[in-house]
C-alpha positions in Angstrom: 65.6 -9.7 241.6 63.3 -6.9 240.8 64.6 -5.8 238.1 64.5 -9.3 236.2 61.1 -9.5 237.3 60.6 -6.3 236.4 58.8 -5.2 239.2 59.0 -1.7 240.9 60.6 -1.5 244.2 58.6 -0.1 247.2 60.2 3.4 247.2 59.1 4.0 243.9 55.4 3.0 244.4 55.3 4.9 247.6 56.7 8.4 245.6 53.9 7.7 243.3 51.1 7.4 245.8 52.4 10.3 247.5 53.3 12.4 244.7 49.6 11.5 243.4 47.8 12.2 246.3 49.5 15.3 247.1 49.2 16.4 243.1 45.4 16.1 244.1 45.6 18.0 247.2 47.1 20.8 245.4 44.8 21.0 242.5 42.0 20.3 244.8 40.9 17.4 243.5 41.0 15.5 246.6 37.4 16.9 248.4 39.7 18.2 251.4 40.7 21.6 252.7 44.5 20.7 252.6 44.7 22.4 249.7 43.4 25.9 250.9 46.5 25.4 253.8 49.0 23.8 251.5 48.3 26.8 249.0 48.9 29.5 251.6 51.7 28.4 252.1 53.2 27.8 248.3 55.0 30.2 246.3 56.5 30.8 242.8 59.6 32.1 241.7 61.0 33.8 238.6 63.5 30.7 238.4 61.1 28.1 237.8 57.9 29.7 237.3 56.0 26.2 236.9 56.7 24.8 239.8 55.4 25.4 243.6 57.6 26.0 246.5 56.2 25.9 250.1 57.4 28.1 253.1 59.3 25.9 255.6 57.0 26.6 258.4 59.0 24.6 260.9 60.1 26.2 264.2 62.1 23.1 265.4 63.3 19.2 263.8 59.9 18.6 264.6 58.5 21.1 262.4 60.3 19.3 259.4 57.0 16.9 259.9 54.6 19.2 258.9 52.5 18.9 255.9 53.7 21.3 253.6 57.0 20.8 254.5 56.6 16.8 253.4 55.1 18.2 250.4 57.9 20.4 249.5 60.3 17.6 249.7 58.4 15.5 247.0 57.4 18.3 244.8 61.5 19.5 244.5 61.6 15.8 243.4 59.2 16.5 240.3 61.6 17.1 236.9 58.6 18.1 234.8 56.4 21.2 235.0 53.3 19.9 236.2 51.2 23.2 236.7 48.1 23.2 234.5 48.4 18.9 233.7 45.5 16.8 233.6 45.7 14.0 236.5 46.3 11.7 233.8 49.3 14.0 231.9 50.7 13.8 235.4 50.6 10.3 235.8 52.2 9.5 232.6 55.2 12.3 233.1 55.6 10.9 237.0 56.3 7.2 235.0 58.3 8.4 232.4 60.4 10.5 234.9 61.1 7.0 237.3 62.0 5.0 234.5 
């Protein structure tokens, strides 16, 4: 039914509120100091040298909840190298990459 109505289910429109909000965050947009914690806890690595990684900072399951380890999960979901893009170049690649 979506899809003749070409509407976009929920799950899509909730990992693009998520993925924009914590794009923010990270590039410290967003006037919060999430990003000076998020950031500590990020990492590159030679593999893909455009893309963040966060530390899994979780001791037990209920670790897995933390911040930067929700993060993680939607920035691994990312297929473009987002590093350096404008809020808008982001927007349009995140679109482009769920159609």
């Amino acid at each position: 039914m979506l899809r003749l109505s070409n509407m976009e289910d929920l799950d899509s429109i909730l990992f693009k509120r998520i993925s924009c909000f914590s794009f923010k965050i990270i590039r410290n947009l967003e006037p919060t100091n999430l990003a000076g914690i998020l950031i500590s806890k990020s990492y590159t690595n030679a593999r893909t040298p455009n893309k963040l990684s966060f530390f899994d900072t979780s001791q037990n399951r209920l670790g897995k909840a933390c911040l930067s380890n929700n993060i993680d999960k939607i920035v691994r979901d990312w297929d473009f190298d987002w590093i350096g893009m404008s809020v808008n170049e982001f927007k349009s690649n995140l679109a482009a990459q769920l159609t």
